[in-house]
N, C-alpha and C positions, 0 to 999 in steps of 0.2 A: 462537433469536435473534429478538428483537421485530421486526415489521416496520419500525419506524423505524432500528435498528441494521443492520437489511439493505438498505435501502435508502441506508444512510454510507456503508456500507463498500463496494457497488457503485458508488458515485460516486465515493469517494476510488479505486478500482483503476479507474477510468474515465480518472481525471484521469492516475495516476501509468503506465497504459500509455500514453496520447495522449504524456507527456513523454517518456518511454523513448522510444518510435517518432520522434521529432521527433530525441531525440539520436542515436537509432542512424542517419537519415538523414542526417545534419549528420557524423558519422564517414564512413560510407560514401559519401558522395556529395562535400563537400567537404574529408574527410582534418580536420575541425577537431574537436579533443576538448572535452569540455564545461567549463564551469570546476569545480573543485573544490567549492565552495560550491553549486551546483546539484546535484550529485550527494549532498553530506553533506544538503541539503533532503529530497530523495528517499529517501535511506535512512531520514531522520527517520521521516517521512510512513507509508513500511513496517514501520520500529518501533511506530509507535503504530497501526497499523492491526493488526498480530500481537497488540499487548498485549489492543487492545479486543476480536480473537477468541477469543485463546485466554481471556481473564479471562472470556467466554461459558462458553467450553470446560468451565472447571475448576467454573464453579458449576454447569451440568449435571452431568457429573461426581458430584460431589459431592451432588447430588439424587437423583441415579437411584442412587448407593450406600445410600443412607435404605430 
């Protein structure tokens, strides 16, 4: 993975645990569940961040089978 592709994808899992931590304290601490929409954001965000690994993944992969 290029150093500019490691350096996204660490900041986007930067971003999306700071959020997780912020809801799991908002559960635990004041019983309040996040809205719906925050969460489908999130899942988004871990969609596209799998796609942009694994699409790494599969053209290695595919290189080192040559």
């Amino acid at each position: 993975m290029s150093q500019t592709k490691r350096e996204h994808v660490v900041s986007h899992l930067r971003y999306l645990r700071q959020e997780l931590r912020v809801m799991h304290l908002g559960i635990k601490e004041d019983g309040l569940f996040p809205e719906p929409g925050e969460l489908r954001g999130l899942m988004a965000q871990m969609d596209a961040l799998l796609e942009l690994v694994e699409g790494n993944t599969r053209i290695q992969s595919n290189s080192e089978a040559a």
